[in-house]
FIVOMI-896605 format. One record per residue: residue number from 0; residue in three letters; x, y, z of N, C-alpha, C, O in turn. Coordinates in pm, whole numbers, plus 50000, padded with zeros to 5 digits. Last residue first. Layout:
REM FIVOMI-896605
(atom NUM; 'ala'; (X; Y; Z); (X; Y; Z); (X; Y; Z); (X; Y; Z));
...
END
This chain:
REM FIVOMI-896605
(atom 216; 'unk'; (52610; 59209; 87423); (52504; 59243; 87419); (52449; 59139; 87353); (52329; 59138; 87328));
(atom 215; 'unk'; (52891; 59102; 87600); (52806; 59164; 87472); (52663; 59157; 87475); (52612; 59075; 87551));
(atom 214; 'unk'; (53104; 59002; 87774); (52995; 59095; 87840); (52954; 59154; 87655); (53008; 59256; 87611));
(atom 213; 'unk'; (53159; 58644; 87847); (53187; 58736; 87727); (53089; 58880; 87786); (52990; 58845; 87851));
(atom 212; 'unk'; (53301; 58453; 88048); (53204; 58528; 88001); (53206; 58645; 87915); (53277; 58741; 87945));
(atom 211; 'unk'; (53575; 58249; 88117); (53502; 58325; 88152); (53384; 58324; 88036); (53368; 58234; 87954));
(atom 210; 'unk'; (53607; 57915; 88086); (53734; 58018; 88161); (53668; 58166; 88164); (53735; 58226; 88248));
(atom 209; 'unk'; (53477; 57632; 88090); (53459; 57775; 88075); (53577; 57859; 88132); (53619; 57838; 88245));
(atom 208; 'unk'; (53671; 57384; 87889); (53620; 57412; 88031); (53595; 57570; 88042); (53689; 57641; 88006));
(atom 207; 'unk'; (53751; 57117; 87717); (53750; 57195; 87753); (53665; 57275; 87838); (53561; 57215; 87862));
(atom 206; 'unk'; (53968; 56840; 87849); (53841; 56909; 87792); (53816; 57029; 87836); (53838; 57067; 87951));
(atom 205; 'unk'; (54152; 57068; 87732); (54094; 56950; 87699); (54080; 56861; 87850); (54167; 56830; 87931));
(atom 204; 'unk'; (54054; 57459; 87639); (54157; 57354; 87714); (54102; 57193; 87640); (54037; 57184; 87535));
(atom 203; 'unk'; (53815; 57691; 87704); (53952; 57660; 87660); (53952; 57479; 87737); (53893; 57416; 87824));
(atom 202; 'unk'; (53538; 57919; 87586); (53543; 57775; 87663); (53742; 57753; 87563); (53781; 57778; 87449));
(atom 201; 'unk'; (53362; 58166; 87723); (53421; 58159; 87678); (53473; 58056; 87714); (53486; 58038; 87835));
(atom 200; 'unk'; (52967; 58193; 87693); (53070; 58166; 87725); (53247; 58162; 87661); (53253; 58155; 87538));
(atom 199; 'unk'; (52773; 58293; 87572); (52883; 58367; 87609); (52983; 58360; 87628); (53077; 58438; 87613));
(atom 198; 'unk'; (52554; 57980; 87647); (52555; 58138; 87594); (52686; 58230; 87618); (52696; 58233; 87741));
(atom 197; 'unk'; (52783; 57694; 87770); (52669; 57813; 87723); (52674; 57908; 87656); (52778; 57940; 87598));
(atom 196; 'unk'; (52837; 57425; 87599); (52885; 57604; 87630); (52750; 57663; 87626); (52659; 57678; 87545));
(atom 195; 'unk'; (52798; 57068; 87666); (52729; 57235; 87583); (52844; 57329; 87640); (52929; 57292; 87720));
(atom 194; 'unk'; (53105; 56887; 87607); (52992; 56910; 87659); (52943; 57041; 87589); (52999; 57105; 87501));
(atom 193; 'unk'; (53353; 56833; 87494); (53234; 56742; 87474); (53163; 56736; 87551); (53127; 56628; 87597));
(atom 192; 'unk'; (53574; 57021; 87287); (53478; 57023; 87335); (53402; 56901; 87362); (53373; 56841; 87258));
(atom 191; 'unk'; (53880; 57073; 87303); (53792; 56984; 87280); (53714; 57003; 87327); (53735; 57014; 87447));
(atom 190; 'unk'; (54095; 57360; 87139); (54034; 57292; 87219); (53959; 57148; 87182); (53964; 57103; 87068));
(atom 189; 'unk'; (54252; 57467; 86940); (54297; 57362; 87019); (54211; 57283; 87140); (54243; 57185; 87209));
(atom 188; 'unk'; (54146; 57815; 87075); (54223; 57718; 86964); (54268; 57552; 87034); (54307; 57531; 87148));
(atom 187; 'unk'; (53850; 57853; 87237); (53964; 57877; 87191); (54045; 57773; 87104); (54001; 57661; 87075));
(atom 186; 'unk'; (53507; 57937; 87127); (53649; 57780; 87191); (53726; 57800; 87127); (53728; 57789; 87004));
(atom 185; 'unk'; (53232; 58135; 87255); (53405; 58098; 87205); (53453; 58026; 87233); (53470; 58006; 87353));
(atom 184; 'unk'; (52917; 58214; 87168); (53013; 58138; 87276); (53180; 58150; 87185); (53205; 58172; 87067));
(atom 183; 'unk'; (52674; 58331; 87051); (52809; 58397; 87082); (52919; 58377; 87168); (52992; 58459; 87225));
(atom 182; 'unk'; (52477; 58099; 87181); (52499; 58197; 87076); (52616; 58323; 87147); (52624; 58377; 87257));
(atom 181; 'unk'; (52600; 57773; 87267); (52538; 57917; 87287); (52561; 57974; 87178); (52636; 57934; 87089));
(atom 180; 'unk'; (52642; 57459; 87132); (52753; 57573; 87171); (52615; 57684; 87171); (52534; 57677; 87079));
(atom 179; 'unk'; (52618; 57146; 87237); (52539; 57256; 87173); (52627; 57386; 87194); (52683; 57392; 87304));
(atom 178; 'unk'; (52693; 56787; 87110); (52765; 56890; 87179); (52652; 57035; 87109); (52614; 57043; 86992));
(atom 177; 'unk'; (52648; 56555; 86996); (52592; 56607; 87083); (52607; 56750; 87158); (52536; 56800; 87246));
(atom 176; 'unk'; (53004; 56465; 86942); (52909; 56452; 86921); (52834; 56525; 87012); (52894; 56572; 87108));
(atom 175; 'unk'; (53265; 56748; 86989); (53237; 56640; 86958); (53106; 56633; 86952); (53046; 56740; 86954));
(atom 174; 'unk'; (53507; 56954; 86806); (53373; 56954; 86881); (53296; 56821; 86856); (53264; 56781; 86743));
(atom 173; 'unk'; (53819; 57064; 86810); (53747; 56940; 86779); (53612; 56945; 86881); (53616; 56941; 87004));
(atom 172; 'unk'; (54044; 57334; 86713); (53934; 57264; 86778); (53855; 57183; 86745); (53799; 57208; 86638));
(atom 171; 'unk'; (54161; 57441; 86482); (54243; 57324; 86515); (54160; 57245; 86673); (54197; 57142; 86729));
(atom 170; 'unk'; (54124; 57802; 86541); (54205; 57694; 86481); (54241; 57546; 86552); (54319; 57530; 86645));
(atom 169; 'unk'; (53784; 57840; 86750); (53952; 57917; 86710); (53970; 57742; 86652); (53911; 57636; 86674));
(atom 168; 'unk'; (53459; 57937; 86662); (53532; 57863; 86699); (53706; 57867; 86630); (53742; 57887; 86514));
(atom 167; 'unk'; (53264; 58178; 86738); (53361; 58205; 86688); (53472; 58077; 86761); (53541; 58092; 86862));
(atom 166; 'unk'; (52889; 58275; 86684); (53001; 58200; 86764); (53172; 58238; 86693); (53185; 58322; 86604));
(atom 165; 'unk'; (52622; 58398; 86593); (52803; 58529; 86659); (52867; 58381; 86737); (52890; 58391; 86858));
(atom 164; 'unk'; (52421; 58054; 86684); (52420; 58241; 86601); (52584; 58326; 86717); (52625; 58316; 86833));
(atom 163; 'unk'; (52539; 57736; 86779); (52446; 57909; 86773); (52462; 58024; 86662); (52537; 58038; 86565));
(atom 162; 'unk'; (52604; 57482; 86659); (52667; 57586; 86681); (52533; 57712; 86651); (52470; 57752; 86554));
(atom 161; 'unk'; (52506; 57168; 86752); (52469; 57243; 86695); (52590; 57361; 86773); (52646; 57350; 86883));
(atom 160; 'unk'; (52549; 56781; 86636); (52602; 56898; 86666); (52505; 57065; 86637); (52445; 57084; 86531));
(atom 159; 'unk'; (52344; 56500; 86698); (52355; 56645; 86681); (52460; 56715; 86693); (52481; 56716; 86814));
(atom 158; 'unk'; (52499; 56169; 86768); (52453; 56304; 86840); (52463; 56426; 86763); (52576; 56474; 86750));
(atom 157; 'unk'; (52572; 55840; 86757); (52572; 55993; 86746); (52529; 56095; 86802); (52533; 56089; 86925));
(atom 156; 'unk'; (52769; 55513; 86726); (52667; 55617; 86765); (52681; 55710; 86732); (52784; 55730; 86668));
(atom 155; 'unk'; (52835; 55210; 86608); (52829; 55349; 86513); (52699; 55407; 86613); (52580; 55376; 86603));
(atom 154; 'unk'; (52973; 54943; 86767); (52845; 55026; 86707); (52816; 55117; 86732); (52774; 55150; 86843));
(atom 153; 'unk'; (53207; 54755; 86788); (53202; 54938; 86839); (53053; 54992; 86728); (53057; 55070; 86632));
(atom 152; 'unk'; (53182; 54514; 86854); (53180; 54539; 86698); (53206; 54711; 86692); (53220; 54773; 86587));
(atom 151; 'unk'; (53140; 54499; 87133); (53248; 54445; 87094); (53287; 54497; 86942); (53404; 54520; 86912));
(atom 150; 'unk'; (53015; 54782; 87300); (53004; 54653; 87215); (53133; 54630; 87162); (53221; 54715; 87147));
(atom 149; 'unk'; (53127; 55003; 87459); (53070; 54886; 87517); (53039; 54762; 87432); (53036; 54650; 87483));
(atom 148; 'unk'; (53169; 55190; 87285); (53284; 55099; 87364); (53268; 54965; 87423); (53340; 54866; 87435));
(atom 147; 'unk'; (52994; 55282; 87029); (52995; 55236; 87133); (53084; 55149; 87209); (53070; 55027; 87192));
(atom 146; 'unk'; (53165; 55501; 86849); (53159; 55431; 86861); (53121; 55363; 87019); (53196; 55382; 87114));
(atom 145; 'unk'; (53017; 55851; 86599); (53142; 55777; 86770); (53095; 55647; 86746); (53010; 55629; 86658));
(atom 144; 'unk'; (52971; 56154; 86447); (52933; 56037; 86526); (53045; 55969; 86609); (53139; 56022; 86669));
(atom 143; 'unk'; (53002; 56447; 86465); (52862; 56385; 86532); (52904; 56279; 86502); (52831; 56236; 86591));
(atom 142; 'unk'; (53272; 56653; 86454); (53274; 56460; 86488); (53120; 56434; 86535); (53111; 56398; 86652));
(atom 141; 'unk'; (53441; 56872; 86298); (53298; 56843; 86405); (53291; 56752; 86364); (53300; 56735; 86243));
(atom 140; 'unk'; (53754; 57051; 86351); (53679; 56942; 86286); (53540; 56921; 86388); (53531; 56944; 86509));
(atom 139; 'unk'; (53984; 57289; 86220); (53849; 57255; 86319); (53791; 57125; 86267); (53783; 57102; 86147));
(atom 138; 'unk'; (54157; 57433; 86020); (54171; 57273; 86109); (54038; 57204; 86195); (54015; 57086; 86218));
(atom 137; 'unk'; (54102; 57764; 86116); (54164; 57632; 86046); (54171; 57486; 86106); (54188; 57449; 86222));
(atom 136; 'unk'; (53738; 57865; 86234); (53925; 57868; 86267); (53957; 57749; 86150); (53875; 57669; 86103));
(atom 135; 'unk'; (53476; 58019; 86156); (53544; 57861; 86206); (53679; 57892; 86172); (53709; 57949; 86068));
(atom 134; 'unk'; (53196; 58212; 86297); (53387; 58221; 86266); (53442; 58103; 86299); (53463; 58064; 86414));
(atom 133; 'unk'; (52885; 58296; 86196); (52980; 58239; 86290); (53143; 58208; 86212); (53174; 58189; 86095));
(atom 132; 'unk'; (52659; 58382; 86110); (52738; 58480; 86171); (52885; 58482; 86240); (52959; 58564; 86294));
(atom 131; 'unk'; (52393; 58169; 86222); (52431; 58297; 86132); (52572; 58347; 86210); (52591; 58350; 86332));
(atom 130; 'unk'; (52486; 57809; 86248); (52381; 57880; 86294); (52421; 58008; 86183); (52471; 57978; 86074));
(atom 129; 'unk'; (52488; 57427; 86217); (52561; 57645; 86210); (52506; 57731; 86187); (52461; 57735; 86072));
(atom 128; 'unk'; (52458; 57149; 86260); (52388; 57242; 86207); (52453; 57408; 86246); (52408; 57470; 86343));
(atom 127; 'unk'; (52523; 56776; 86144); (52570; 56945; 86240); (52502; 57028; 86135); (52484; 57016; 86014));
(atom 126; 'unk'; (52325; 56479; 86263); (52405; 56589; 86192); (52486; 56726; 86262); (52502; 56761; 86379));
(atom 125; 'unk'; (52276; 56147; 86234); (52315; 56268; 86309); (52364; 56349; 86235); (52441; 56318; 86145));
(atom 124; 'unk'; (52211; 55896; 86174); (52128; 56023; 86090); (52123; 56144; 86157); (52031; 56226; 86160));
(atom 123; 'unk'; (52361; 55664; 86149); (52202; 55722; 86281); (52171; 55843; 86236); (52069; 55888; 86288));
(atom 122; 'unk'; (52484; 55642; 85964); (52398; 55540; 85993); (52293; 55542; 86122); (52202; 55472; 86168));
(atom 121; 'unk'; (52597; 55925; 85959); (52549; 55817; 85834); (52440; 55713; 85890); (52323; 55713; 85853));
(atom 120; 'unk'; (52665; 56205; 86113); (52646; 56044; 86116); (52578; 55998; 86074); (52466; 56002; 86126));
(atom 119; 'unk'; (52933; 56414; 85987); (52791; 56368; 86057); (52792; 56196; 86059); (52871; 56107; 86026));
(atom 118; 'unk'; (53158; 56590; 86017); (53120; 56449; 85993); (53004; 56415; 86063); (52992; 56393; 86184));
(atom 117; 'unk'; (53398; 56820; 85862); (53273; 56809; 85912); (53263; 56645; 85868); (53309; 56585; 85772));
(atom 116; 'unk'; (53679; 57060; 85863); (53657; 56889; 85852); (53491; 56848; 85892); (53488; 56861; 86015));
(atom 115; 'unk'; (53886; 57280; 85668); (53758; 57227; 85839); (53719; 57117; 85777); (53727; 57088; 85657));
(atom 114; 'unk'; (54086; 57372; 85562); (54098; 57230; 85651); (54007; 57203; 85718); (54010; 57125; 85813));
(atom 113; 'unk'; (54033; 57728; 85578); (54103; 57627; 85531); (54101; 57521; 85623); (54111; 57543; 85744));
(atom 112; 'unk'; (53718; 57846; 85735); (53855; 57861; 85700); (53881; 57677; 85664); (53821; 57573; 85689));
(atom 111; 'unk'; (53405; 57953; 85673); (53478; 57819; 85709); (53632; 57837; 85629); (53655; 57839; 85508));
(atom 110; 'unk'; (53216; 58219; 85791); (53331; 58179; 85701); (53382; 58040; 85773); (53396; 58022; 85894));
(atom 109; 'unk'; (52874; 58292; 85714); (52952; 58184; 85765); (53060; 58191; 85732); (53061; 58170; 85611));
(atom 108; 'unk'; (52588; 58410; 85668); (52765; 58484; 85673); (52830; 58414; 85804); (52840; 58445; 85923));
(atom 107; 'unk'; (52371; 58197; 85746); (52403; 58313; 85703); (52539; 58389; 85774); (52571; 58412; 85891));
(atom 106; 'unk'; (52424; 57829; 85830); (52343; 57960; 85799); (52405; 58050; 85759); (52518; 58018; 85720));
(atom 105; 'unk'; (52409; 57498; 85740); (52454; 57619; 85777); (52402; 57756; 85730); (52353; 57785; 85621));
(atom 104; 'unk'; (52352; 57152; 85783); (52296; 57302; 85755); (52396; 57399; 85781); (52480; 57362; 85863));
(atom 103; 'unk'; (52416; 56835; 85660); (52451; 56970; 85722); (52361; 57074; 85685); (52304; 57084; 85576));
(atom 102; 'unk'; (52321; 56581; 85527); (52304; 56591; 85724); (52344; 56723; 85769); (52325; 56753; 85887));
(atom 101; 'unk'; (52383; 56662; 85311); (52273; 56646; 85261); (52275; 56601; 85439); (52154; 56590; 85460));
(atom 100; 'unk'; (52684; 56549; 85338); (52634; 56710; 85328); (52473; 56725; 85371); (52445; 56800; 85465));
(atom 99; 'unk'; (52887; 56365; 85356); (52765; 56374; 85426); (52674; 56482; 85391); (52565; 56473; 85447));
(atom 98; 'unk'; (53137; 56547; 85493); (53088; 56421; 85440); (52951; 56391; 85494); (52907; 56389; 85609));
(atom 97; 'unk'; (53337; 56855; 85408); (53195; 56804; 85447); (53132; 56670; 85396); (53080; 56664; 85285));
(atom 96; 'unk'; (53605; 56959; 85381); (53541; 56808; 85376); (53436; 56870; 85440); (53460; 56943; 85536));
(atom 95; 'unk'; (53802; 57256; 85218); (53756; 57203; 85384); (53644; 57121; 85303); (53592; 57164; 85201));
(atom 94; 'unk'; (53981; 57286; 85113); (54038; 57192; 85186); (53946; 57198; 85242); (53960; 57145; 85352));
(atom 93; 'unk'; (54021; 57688; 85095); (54025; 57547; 85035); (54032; 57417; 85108); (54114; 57433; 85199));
(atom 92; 'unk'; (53686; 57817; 85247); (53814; 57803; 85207); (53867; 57672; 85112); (53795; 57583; 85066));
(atom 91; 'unk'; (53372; 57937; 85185); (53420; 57797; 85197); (53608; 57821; 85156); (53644; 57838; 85039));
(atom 90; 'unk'; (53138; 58142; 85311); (53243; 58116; 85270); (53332; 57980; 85304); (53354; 57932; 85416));
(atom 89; 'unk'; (52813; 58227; 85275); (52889; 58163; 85317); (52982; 58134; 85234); (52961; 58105; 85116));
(atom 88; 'unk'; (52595; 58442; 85182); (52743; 58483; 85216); (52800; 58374; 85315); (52834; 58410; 85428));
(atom 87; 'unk'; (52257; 58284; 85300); (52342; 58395; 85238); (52525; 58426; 85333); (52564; 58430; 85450));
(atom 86; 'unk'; (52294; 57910; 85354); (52256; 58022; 85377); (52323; 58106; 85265); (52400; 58067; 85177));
(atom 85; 'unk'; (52205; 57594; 85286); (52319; 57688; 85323); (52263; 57809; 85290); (52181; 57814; 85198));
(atom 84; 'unk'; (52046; 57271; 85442); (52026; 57417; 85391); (52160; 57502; 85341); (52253; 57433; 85382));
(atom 83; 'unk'; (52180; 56988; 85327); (52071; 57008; 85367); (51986; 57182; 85322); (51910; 57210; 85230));
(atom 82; 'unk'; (52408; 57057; 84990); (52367; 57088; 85175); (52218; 57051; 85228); (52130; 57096; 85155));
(atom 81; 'unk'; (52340; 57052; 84749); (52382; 56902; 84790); (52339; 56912; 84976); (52281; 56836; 85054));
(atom 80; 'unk'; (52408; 57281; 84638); (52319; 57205; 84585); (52290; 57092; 84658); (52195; 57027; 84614));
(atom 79; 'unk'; (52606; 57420; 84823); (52440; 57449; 84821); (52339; 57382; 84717); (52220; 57412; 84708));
(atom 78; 'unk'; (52871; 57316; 84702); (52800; 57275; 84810); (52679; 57343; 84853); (52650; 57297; 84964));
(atom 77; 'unk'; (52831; 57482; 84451); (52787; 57375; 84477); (52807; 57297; 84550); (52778; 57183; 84513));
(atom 76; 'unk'; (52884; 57739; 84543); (52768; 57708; 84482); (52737; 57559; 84470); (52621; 57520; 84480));
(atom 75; 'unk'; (53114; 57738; 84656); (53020; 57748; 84730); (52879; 57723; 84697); (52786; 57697; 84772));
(atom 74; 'unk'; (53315; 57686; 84449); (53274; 57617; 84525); (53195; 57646; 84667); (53216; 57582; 84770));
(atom 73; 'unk'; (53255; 57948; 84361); (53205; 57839; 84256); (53159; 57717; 84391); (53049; 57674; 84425));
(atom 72; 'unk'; (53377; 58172; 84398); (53257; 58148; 84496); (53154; 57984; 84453); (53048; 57936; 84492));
(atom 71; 'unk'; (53642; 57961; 84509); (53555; 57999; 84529); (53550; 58095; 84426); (53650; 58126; 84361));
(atom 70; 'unk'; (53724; 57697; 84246); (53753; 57838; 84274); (53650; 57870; 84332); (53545; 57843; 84275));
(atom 69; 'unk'; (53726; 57357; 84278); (53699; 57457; 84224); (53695; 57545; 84281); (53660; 57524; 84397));
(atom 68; 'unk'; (53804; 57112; 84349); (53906; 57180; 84237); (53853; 57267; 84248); (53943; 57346; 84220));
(atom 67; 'unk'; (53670; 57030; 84593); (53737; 57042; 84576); (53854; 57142; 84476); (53948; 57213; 84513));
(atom 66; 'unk'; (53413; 56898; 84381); (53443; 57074; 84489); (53596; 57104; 84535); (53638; 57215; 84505));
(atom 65; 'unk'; (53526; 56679; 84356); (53508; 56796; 84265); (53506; 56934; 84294); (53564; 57035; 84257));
(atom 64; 'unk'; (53556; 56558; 84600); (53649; 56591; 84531); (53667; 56685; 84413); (53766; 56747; 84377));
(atom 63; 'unk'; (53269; 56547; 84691); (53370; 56642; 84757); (53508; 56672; 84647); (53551; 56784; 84621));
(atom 62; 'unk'; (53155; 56393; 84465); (53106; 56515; 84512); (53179; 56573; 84604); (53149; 56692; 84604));
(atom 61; 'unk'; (53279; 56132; 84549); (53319; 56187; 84424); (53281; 56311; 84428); (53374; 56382; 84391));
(atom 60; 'unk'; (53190; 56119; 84829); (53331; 56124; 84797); (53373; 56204; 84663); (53455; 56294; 84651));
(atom 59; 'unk'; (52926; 56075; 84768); (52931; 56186; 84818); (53054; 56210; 84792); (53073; 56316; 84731));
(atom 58; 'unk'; (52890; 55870; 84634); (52836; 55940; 84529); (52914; 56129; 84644); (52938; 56243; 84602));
(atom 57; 'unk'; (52976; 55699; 84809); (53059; 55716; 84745); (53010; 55795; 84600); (53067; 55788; 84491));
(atom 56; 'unk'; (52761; 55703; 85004); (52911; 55730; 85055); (52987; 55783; 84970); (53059; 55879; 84995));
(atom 55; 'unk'; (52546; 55612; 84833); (52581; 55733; 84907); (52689; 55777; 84921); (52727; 55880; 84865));
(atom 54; 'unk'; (52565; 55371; 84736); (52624; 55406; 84656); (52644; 55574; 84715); (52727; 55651; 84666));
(atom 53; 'unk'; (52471; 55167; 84940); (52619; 55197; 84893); (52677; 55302; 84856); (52785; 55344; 84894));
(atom 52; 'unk'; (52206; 55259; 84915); (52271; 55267; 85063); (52410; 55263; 85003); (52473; 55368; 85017));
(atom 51; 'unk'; (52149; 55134; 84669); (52152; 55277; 84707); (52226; 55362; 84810); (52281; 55472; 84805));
(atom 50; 'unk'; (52186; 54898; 84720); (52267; 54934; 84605); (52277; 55072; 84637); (52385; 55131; 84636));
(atom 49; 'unk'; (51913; 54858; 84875); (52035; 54861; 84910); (52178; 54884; 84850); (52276; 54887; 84924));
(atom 48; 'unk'; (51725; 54972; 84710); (51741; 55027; 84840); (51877; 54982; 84879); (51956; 55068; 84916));
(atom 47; 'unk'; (51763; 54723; 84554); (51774; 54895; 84439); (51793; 54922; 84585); (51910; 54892; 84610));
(atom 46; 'unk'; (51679; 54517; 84665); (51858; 54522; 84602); (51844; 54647; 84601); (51936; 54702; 84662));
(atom 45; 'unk'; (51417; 54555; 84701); (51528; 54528; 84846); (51714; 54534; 84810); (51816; 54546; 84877));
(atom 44; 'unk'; (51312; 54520; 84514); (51299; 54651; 84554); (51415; 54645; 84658); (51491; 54739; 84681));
(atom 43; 'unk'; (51337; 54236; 84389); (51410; 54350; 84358); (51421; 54494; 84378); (51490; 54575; 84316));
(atom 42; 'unk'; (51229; 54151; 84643); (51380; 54123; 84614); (51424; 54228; 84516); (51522; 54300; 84537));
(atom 41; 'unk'; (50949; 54264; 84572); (50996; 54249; 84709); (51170; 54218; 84658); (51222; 54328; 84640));
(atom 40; 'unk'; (50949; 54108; 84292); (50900; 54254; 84372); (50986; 54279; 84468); (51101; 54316; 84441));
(atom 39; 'unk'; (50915; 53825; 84394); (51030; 53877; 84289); (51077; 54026; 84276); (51191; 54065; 84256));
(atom 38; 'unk'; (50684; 53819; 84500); (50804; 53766; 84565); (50939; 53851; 84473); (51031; 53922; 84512));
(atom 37; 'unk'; (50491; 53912; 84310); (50513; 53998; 84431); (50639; 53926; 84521); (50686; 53993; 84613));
(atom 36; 'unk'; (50486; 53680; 84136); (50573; 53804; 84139); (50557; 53896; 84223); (50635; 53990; 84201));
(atom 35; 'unk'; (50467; 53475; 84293); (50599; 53463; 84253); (50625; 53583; 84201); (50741; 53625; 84200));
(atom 34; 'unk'; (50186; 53544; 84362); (50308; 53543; 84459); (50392; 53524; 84400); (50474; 53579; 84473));
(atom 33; 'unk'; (50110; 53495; 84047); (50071; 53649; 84123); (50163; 53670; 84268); (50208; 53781; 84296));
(atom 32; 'unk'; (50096; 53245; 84075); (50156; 53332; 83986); (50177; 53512; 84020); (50256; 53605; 84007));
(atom 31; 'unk'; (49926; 53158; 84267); (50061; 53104; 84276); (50174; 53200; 84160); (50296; 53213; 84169));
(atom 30; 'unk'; (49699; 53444; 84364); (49702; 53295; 84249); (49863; 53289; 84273); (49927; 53392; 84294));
(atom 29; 'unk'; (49484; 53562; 84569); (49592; 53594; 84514); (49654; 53411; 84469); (49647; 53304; 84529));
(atom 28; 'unk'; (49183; 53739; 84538); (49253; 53607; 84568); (49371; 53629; 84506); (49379; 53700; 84405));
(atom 27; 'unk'; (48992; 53976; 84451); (49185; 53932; 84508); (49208; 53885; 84576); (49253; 53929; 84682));
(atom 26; 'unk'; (48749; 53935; 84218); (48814; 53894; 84337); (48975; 53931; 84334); (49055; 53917; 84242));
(atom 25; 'unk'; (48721; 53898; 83886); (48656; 54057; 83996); (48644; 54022; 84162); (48551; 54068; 84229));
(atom 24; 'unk'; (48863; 53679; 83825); (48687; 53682; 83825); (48617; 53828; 83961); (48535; 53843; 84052));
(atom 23; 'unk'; (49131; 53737; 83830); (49057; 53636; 83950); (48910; 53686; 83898); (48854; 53751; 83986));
(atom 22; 'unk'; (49245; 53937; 83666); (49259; 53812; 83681); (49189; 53669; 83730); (49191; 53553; 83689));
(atom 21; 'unk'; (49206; 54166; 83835); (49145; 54176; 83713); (49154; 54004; 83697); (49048; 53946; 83721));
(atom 20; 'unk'; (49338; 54094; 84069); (49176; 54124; 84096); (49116; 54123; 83939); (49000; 54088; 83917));
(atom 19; 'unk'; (49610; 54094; 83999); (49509; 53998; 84072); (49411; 53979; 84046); (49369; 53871; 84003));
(atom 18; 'unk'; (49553; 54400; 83964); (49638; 54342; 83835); (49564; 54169; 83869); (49484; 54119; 83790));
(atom 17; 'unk'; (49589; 54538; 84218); (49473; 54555; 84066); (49487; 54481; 83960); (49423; 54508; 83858));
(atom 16; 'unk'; (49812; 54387; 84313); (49672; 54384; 84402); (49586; 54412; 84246); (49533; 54323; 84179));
(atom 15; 'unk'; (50064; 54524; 84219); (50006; 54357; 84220); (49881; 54316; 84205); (49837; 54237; 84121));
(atom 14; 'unk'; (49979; 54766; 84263); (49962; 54778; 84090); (49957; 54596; 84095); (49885; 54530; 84020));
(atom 13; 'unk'; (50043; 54782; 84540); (49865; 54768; 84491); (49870; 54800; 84338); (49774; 54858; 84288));
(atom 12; 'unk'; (50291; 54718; 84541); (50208; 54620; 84594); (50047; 54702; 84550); (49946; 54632; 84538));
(atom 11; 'unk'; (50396; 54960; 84504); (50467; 54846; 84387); (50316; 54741; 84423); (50247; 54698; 84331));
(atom 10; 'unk'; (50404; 55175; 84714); (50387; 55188; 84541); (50375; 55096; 84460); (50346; 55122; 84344));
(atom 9; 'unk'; (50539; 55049; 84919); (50363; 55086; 84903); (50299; 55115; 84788); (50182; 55093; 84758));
(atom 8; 'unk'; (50767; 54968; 84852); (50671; 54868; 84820); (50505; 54902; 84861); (50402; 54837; 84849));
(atom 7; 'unk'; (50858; 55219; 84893); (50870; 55164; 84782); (50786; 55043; 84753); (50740; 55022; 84640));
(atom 6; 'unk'; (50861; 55182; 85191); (50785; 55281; 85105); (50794; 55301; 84945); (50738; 55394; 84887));
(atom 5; 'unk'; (51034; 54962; 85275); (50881; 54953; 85261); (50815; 55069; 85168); (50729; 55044; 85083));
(atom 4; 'unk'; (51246; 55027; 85159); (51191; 54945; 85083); (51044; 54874; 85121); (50972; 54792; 85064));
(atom 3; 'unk'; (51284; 55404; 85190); (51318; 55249; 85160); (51285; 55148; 85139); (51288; 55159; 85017));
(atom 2; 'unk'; (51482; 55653; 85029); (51362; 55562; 85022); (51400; 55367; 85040); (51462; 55276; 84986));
(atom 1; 'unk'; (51706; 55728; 84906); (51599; 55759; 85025); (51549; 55718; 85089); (51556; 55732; 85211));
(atom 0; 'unk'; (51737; 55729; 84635); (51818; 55640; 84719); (51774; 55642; 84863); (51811; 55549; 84936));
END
């Protein structure tokens, strides 16, 4: 479903081309018969790519809901079929959405508490990525994509999310697009994030805003 319909038609157009050439007296001249089916080609490579594009969304929906029913460590196993990467000893509570998966990474001894919400971006091909080690609170949600205000139709923007290595985001924080969190940064509960944190930092409020420094090593 990947794939799109030029690189599908790099495959399709020289079995036309050898097929011509046998035809034409060991020339590829291309004969009125030979365009009606490289025309016909072309349309039906352009439906399958786009049938495909549909059918993502909703190949992914049915793939959350199943996970859904199932008992960790089960449902950890199979959101690692589907994840971009997932690491060793990640933990998936109940309730928590990842749409999109196959745009997420996450790394090593991850716990994602109950209700986390993840959303990458579909049509610009933004994602979130989680680093080792890190602590997601209940409720948390990560928003890579948005809408441009400025157009009238609000066209679908994005931005990367990334979370560092020892972070520890608190219950019911919303990290928005683009946004990079340090390694071993903190956002307290309830926060919004929609700028970086640095390294250490410790970040509260809306928006939220450094309130100190962590002294760890």
């Amino acid at each position: 479903m990947g794939q799109t319909v030029a690189t599908v038609m790099d495959a399709v157009e020289p079995s036309i081309a050898s097929e011509d050439s046998a035809t034409v007296a060991g020339t590829a001249a291309e004969t009125p018969a030979s365009t009606e089916r490289r025309q016909g080609a072309i349309f039906a490579v352009a439906a399958l790519a786009n049938s495909g594009r549909e059918l993502e969304p909703m190949l992914a929906e049915m793939h959350r809901i199943v996970l859904g029913l199932l008992p960790e460590p089960l449902r950890g196993l199979g959101y690692g079929l589907v994840l971009k990467r997932q690491g060793r000893g990640v933990f998936y509570d109940a309730r928590v959405y990842i749409k999109f998966p196959w745009l997420v990474e996450i790394g090593d001894n991850v716990s994602l508490n109950r209700g986390i919400e993840i959303y990458p971006s579909y049509l610009t091909g933004h994602g979130v990525k989680i680093g080792n080690d890190v602590r997601i609170g209940p409720g948390t949600r990560f928003l890579a994509a948005g809408h441009d205000v400025s157009e009238a139709s609000f066209q679908e923007t994005g931005g990367d999310i990334r979370v560092g290595n020892g972070c520890w985001i608190g219950a019911a924080a919303l990290i928005l697009a683009g946004v990079d969190l340090g390694d071993s940064s903190v956002v307290a509960a309830g926060s919004v994030v929609t700028r970086d944190v640095p390294a250490n930092a410790v970040v509260a409020g809306v928006p939220a805003r450094v309130i100190r420094y962590r002294d760890v090593a």
